[in-house]
C-alpha positions in Angstrom: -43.5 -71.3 30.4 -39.8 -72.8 31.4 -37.3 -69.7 31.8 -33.4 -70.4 31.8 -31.1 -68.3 33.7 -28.0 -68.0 31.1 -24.8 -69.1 32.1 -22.2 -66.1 32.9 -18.8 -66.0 33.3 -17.9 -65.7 36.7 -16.1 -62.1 36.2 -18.4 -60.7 33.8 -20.9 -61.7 36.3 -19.9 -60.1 39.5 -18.8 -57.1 36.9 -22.4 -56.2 35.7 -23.7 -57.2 39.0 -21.8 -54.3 40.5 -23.3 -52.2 38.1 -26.7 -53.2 38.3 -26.2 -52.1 42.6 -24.7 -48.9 41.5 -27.5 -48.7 38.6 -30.3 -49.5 41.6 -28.3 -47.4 44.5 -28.4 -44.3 41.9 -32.6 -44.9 40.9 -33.7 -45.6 44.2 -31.7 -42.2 45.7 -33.2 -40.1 42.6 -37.2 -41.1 43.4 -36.6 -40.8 47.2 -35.0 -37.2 46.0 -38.3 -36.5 43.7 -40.4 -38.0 47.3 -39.0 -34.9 49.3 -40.0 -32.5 46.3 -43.2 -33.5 46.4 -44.2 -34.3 49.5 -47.1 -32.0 50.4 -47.0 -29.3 53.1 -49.8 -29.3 55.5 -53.2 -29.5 54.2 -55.3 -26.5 55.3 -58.0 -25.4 52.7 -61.5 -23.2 53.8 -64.5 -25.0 54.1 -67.3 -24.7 50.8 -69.6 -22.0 51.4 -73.3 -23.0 51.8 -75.4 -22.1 49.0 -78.0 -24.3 49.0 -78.9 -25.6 53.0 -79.7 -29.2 53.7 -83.4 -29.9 54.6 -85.1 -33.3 55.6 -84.5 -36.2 53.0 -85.1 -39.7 52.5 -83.9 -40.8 49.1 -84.4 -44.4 47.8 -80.6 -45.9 46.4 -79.9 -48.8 44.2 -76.3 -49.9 44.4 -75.3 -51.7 41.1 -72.1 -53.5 39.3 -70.6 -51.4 36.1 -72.5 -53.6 33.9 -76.5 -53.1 35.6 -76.1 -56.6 38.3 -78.1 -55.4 41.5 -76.0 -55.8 44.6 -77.9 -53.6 47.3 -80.7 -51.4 48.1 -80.1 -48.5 49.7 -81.4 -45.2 51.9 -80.3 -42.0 52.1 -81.7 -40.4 55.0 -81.1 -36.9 56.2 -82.4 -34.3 59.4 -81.4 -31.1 59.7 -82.0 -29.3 63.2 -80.8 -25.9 64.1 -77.9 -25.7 61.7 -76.3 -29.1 61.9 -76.8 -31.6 59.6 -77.2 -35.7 60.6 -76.6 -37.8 57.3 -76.9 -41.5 57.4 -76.4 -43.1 53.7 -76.7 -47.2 54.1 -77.2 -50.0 51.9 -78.2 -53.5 52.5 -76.8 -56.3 50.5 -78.3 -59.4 49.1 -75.4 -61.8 50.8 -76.3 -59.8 54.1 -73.8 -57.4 54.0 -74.3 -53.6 55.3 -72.3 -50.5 54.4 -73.3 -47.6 56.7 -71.9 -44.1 56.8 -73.3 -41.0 59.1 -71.7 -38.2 59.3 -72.9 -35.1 61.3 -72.2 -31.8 59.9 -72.8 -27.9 60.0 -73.9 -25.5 57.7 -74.0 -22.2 59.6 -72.5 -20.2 56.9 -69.7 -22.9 55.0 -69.8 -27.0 55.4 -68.2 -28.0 58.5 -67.8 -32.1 59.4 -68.5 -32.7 62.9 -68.4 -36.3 63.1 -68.3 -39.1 60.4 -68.4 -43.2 61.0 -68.3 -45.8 58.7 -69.1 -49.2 59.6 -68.9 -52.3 57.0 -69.6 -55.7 57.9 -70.4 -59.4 56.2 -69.0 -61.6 53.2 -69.0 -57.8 50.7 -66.2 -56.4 52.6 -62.9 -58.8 52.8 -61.8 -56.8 56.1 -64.8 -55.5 58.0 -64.0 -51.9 59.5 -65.5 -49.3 61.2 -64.0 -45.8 61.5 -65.1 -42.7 63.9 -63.6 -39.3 62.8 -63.8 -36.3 65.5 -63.7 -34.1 63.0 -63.3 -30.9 66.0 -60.2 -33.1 68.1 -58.3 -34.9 65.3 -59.0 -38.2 66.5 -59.8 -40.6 64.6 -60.7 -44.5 65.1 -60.5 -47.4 63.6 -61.7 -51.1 64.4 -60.8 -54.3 62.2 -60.2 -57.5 61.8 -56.4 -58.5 60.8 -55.6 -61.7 58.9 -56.1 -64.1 61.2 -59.4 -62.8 62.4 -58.1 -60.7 65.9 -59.6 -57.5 66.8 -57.6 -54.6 66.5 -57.6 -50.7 67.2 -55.5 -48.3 65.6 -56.1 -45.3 66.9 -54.9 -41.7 65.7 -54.4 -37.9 66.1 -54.7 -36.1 62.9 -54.4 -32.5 62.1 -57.4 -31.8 60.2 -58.4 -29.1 58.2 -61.7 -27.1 57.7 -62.3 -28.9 54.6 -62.5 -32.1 55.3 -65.5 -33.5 52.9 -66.2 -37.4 54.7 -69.6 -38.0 54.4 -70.3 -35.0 52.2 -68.6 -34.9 48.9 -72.5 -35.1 47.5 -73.6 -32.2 49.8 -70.4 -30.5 48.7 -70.5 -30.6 45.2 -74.2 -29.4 45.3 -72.9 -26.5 47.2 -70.8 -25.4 44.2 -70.3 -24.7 39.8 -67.5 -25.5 38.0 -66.4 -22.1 38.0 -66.7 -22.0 41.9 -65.1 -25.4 42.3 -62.2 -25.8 44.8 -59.5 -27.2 43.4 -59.2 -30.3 46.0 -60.6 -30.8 49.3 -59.2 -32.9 52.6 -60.4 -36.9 53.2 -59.5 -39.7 55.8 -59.0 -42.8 54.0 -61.0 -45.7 55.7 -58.2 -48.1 55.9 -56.7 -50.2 59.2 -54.0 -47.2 59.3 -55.8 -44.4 58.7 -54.3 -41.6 56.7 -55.3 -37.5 55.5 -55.3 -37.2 51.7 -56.2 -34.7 48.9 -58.9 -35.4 46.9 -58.3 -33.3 43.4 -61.8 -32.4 41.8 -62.6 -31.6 38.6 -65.6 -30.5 36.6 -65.7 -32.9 33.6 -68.6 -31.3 31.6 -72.4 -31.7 31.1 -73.9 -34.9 30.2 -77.2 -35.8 29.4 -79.7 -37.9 30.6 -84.1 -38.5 30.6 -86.4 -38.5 33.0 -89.3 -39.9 32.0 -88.1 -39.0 28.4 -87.8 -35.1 30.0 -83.9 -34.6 28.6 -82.1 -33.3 31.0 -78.0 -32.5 31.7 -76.3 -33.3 35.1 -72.4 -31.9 35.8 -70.0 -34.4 35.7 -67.2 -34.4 38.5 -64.3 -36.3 38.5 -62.5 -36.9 41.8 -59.0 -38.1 42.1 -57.0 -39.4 45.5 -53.4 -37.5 45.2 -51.2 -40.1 47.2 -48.1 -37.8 48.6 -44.2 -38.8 49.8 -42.5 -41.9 47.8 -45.6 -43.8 47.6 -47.4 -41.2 45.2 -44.3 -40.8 42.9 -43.8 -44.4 42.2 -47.6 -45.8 42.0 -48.2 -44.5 38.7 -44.9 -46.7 37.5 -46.7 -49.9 39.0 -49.8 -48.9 38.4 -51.3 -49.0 41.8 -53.0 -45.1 41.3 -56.4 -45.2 43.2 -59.4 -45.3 40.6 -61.0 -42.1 40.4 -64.5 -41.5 41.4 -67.3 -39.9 39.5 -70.3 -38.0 40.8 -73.2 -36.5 38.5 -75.0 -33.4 39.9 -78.4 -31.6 38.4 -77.6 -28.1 38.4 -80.3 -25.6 38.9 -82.0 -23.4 41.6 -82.5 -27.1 43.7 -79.4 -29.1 42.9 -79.8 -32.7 43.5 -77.4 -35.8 42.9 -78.1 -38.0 39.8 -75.6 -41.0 40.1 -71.9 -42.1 41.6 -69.4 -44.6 40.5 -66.2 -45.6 42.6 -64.9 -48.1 45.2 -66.9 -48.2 48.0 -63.8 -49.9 49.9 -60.2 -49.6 49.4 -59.0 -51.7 47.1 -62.5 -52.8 46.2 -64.2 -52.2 41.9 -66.2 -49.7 41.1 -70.0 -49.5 41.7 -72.7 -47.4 40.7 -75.1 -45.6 43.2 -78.4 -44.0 41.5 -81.6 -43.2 42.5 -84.4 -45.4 42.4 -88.1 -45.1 42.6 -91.0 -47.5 44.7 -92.5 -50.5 42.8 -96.0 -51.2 43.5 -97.7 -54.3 43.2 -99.9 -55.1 40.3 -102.9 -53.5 40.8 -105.8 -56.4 40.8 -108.6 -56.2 38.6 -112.2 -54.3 39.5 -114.3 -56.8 40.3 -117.5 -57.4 38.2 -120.8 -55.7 39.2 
């Protein structure tokens, strides 16, 4: 496609360019105005109250594309000793990529982070990472590769509150019903600069599913990264709003997650994360008498 820039006179020109400036000058003052509205006030929220108290776990993953395409396998493994919680969820890819996440956490009464780190590595991830959060100093850490391949550490103090869900949202959401549901909870972003955001959750309804043609229903939540200052009022006009997330939880006096969908990277699609169950070989035929 050829575009031509019309010809202008060369007063009407600098005429409607000086009102396109004043135009601009006048939109740009009126979304920064709309930025200092919005911009959040400091995120302090209590921490979910524990219902339902972690135990030892070792749950088989399969991470998939939208449309069924196996990427990795995956393990869920979980130890509970004295009140604190050590979650490690990691997944192998087929092009030798790994994705691993522990987080250490409490549940002496509500969920309480201790620590959470998040390390991915290999051709999956376009900018390998790996990010410690202190959940009890602030601090948080990150390690990654810029675009020319040199080492870098950002690191940063954070004011975090009680809620912070990293390396929980599934413990979290097993911990509560949609009438009990809290209307957002605190997250570090795992980025190169990281950041505190609010994740907005919401209770999208029962869906159903089978079991071994057992119909069952699992909750559907929806979860939703609420981007504050400038940034958050102008996204939606260019259409850079981070995808939502979905989690599906079986309700019930053992609550236990179903499936996920959502980024596992910034800026990366959507996968799906279900369970999956052992595949034994074929058994070999009895031999004759």
């Amino acid at each position: 496609m050829i575009c031509i820039q019309p010809e202008h006179d060369s007063r009407h020109y600098h005429s409607e360019r000086r009102v396109i400036d004043r135009s601009l000058l006048i939109e740009v003052c009126r979304w920064l105005f709309l930025a200092i509205l919005l911009q959040p006030g400091p995120l302090s929220a209590e921490p979910i109250p524990v219902r339902y108290p972690e135990g030892t776990t070792h749950g088989f993953l399969a991470l998939r594309t939208l449309d069924g395409t196996l990427l990795a396998n995956g393990d869920l493994i979980q130890a509970a000793h004295g009140g604190r919680v050590t979650s490690q969820l990691t997944f192998h890819f087929k092009d030798g990529s790994v994705s691993d996440e522990t987080a250490i956490f409490t549940e002496s009464g509500k969920l309480r982070l201790v620590t959470d780190r998040v390390t991915q590595k290999g051709p999956t991830f376009p900018r390998p990472l790996d990010m410690t959060i202190d959940a009890q100093t602030g601090r948080v850490t990150v390690r990654y590769k810029d675009d020319d391949g040199k080492e870098k550490v950002e690191d940063k103090q954070l004011e975090l509150p009680p809620d912070v869900a990293n390396g929980m949202m599934i413990v979290l959401l097993k911990n509560v019903t949609p009438k009990t549901l809290p209307s957002s909870v605190s997250y570090v972003e795992a980025t190169p600069k990281p950041q505190l955001v609010k994740l907005i959750v919401t209770a999208a309804g029962l869906e159903p599913f089978s079991i071994v043609g057992s119909g069952r229903q699992a909750e559907h939540y929806v979860i939703k990264a609420e981007i504050g200052g400038l940034a958050g009022v102008v996204a939606p006009i260019l259409g850079k709003e981070p995808p939502l997330n979905h989690i599906w939880i079986l309700q019930g006096p053992a609550p236990a997650f179903v499936k996920s969908e959502g980024p596992l990277y910034m800026g990366g699609p959507s996968w799906r994360i279900e369970l999956t169950s052992p595949v034994w070989p074929a058994a070999r035929p009895a031999a004759k008498q």
